[in-house]
MIKOLTI-834050 format. One record per residue (C-alpha): residue in one letter; x, z, y. Coordinates in steps of 0.05 Angstrom, whole numbers, padded with zeros to 5 digits, always signed. Layout:
// residues N
AXZY;...
***
This chain:
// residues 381
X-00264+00789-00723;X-00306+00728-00706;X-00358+00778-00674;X-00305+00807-00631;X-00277+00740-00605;X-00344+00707-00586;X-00359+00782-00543;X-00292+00781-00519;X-00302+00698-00491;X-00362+00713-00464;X-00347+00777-00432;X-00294+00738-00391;X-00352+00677-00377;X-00387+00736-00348;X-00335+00749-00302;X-00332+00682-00266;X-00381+00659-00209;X-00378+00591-00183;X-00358+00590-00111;X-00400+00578-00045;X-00355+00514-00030;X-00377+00488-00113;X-00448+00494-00096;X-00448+00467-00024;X-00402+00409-00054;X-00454+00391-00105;X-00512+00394-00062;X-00482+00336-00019;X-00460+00292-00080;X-00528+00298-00118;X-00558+00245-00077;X-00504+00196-00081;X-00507+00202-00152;X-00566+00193-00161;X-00556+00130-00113;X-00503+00106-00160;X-00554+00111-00217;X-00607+00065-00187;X-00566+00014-00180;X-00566+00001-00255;X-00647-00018-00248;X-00634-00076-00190;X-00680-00130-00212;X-00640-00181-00180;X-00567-00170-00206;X-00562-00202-00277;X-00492-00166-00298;X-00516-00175-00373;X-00506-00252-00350;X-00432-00246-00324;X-00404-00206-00377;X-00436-00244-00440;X-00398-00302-00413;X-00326-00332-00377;X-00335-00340-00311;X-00301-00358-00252;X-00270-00301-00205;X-00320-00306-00149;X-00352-00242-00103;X-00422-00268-00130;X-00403-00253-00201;X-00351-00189-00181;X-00386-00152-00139;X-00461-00157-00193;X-00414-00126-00252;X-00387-00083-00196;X-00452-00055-00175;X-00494-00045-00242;X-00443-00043-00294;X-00385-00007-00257;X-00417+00034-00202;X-00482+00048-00229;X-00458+00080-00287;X-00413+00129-00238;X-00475+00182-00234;X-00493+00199-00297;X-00416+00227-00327;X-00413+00273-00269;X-00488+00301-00272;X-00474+00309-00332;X-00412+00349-00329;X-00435+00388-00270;X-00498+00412-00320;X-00446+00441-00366;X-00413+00470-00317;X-00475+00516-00290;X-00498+00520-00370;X-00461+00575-00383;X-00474+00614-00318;X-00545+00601-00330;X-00545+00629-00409;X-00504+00686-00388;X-00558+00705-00334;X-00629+00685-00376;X-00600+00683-00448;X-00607+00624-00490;X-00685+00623-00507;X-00708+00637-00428;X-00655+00588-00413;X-00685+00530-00457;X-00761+00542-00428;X-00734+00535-00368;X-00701+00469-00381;X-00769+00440-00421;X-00809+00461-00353;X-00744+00424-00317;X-00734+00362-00360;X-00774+00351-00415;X-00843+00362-00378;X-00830+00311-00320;X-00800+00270-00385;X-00875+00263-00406;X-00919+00254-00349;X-00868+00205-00317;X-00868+00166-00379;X-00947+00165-00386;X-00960+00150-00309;X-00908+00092-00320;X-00946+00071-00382;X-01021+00068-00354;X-00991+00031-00290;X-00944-00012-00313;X-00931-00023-00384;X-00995-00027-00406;X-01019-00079-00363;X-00955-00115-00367;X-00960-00120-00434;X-01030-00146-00440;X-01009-00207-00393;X-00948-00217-00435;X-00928-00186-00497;X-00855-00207-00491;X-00855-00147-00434;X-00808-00091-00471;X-00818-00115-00545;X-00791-00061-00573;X-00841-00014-00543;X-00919-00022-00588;X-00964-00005-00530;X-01015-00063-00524;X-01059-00065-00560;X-01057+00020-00562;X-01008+00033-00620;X-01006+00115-00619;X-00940+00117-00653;X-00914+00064-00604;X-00939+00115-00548;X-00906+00176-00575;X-00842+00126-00573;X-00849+00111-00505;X-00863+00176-00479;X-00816+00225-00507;X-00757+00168-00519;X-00766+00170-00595;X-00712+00133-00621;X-00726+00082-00564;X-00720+00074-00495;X-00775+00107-00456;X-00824+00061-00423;X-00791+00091-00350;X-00721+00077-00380;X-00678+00118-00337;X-00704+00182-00359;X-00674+00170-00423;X-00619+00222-00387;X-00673+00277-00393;X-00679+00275-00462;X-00602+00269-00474;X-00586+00340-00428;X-00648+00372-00460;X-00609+00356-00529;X-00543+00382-00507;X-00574+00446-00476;X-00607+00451-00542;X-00533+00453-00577;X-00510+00509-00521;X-00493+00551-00572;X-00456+00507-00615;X-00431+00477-00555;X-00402+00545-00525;X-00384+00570-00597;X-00339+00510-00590;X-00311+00512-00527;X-00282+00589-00539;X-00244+00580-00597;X-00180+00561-00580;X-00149+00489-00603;X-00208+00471-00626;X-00243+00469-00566;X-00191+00412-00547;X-00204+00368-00620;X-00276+00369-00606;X-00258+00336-00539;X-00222+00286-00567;X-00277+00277-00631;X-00336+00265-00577;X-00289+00214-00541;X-00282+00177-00602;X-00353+00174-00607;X-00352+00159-00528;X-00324+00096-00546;X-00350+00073-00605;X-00413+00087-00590;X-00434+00137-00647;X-00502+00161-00616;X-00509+00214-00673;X-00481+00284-00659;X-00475+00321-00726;X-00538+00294-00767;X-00582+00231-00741;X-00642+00276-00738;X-00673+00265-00667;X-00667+00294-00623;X-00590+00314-00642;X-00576+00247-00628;X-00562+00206-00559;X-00569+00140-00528;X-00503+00152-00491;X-00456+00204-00517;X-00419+00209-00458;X-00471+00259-00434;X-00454+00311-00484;X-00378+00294-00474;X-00381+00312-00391;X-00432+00371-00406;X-00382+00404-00462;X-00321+00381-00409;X-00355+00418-00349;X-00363+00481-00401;X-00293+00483-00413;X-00280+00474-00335;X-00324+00541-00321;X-00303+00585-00381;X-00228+00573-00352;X-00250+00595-00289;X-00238+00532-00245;X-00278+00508-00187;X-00305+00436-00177;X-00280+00429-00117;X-00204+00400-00098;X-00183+00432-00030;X-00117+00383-00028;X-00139+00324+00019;X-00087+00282+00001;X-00094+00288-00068;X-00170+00275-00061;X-00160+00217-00025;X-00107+00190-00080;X-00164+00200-00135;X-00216+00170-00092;X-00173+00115-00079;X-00159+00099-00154;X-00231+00102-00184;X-00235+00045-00126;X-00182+00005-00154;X-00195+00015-00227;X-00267-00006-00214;X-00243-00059-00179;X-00198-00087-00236;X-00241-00072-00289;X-00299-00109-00252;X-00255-00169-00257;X-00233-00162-00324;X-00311-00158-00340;X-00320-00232-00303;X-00254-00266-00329;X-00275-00244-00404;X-00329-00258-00443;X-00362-00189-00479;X-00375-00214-00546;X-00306-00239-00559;X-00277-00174-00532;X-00312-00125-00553;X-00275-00069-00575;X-00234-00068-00500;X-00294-00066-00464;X-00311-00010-00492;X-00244+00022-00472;X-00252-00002-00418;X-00331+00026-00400;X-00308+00092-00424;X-00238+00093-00381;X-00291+00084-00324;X-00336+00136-00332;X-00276+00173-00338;X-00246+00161-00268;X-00310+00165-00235;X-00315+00242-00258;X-00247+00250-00212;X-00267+00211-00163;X-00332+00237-00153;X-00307+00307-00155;X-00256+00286-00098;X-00303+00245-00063;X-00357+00307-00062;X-00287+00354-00041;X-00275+00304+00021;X-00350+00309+00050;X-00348+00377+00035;X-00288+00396+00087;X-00306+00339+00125;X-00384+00341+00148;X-00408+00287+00185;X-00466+00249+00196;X-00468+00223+00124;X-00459+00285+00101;X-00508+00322+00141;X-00547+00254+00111;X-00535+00280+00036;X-00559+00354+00044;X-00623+00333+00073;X-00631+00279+00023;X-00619+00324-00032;X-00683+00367-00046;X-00702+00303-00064;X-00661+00268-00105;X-00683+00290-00170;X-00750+00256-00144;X-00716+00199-00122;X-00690+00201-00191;X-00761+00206-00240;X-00796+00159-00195;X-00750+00102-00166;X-00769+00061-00227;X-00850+00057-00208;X-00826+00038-00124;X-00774-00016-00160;X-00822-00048-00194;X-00870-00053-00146;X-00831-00066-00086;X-00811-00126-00131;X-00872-00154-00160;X-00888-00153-00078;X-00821-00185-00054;X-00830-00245-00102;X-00907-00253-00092;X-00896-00262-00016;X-00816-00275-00012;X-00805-00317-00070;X-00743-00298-00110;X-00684-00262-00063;X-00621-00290-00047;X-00567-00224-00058;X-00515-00254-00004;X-00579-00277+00034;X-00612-00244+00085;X-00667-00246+00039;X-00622-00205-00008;X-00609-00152+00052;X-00685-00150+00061;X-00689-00141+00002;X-00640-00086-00025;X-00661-00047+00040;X-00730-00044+00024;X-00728-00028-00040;X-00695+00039-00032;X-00722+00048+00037;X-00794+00049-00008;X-00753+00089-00063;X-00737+00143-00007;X-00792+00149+00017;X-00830+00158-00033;X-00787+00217-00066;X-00800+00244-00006;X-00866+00237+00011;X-00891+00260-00061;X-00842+00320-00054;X-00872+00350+00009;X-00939+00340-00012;X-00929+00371-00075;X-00896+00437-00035;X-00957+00438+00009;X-01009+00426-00041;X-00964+00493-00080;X-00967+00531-00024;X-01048+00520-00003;X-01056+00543-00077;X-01020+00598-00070;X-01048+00624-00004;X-01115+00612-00042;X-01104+00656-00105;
***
């Protein structure tokens, strides 16, 4: 019976292709996603300060909660989702096994060399001048265990933190068939959604069993990638082709971003909590429709900005692995001939342009040298 239900769900997963308009719309949001995400990793915007503590309703402190604790964490939910989305159209095409090599050459081998390269140049030495420099990380003097932490996000934050997101999707496409087992069985598709919210909120890191890597430094990343397998075994696009009502979703992840940045300033963290909680994971929840509307609006509407997007987006997953090595350089520099930046300053424009200017750049730069460098090898064999 069982047998017959799981051939019958994924006979009708077969079925479905995502549109042209869902992959055009995705191509142009990628970038800006990934924009979103580097705001979290701004040296200069101490959000941790404004939300441990009362503060008066000022743009200084709204608009730093805003931008890496409200915005910055806008990227990763719908990434996410959008992985889940093309996880099943991927396994029903390679199979699961093909599927997960695939995914270790995508994710978990840029996981390690990014993490290594970010060791040698900047960990290491950091941490030889000052061993208070990520504490929980053993890498000076050379700790091997401390190493294999850093590299492959052991139960710790890897020494290039962001790509703690690898190792999270690696994990859910690891649980694909668990996942997708899930998702098909009617009802119970729908209490598993509301069981990983849960664990959304509270922050329960541990999937079934705490054995890593079943486990996740933010759950939310399995919630959106089981969400956006749900979305494609039902059959329904990403993308929203009613303008108004895109505009009416963009317009309230605004204004819900906007009032939970102030709640964030007016109240202290500690003392609350259990609501900001709610409130982080009411965020991340509204940012999935209003990212899906925003990427619906440029979409229909190409522009400038959006012809801007596409041609960004080759290299955003670049952008992505290395904006961490061109942040912390670009502000080692700024300080050492700038002093520290003023964010409402014009040393603070100077600064925030530069640093993503250099970011860009070098995504870029290390992306078409890579393609040439693959191509002269190839002519060569």
């Amino acid at each position: 019976m069982w047998a017959k239900r799981w051939s019958a769900c994924f006979e009708h997963a077969v079925n479905y292709v995502p549109s042209g308009d869902t992959s055009a719309a995705i191509t142009l949001i990628r970038p800006l996603l990934i924009f979103f995400m580097m705001l979290a990793h701004l040296f200069i915007l101490d959000s941790e300060g404004v939300l441990n503590r009362a503060l008066p309703l000022t743009l200084d402190n709204w608009l730093t909660v805003f931008l890496k604790s409200i915005l910055s964490k806008s990227g990763v939910p719908l990434l996410s989702l959008i992985s889940g989305y093309l996880a099943v159209y991927s396994l029903r095409n390679y199979g699961y096994f093909r599927l997960l090599l695939n995914k270790a050459r995508r994710l978990l081998w840029p996981l390690v060399w990014a993490n290594l390269l970010f060791i040698l140049l900047i960990t290491w030495p950091t941490q030889a001048a000052n061993p208070a420099e990520r504490p929980d990380l053993a890498i000076h003097p050379f700790n091997l265990y401390g190493w294999f932490q850093a590299t492959f996000a052991f139960y710790k934050l890897p020494a290039n933190q962001p790509l703690f997101f690898l190792k999270d999707l690696f994990t859910c496409f690891l649980l694909l068939p668990l996942l997708f087992a899930a998702a098909r069985v009617r009802y119970l598709n729908f209490l598993v959604l509301v069981w990983m919210a849960y664990k959304c909120i509270y922050l329960k890191s541990v999937f079934i069993l705490p054995v890593y890597p079943t486990w996740f430094f933010r759950f939310d990343i399995v919630f959106a990638f089981y969400t956006g397998m749900l979305l494609f075994l039902h059959g329904k696009p990403l993308v929203i082709a009613n303008r108004n009502l895109n505009f009416a979703l963009v317009g309230g992840f605004a204004a819900v971003c906007c009032a939970v940045g102030a709640i964030y300033v007016l109240l202290p963290k500690p003392e609350y909590a259990v609501l900001f909680l709610w409130l982080d994971f009411m965020v991340k929840v509204v940012s999935v429709f209003g990212s899906i509307a925003l990427m619906s609006l440029l979409h229909a509407n190409p522009g400038p900005f959006s012809r801007l997007l596409k041609y960004l987006s080759p290299y955003a997953y670049s952008m992505f692995l290395t904006h961490a090595f061109s942040f912390t350089f670009y502000h080692r520099l700024f300080l050492r001939h700038f002093g520290q930046p003023d964010f409402f300053g014009w040393s603070g424009s100077l600064y925030i342009v530069g640093i993503f200017a250099v970011a860009i750049s070098l995504a870029v730069g290390l992306r078409m040298a890579w393609g040439r460098l693959s191509t002269r090898a190839s002519s060569w064999a």
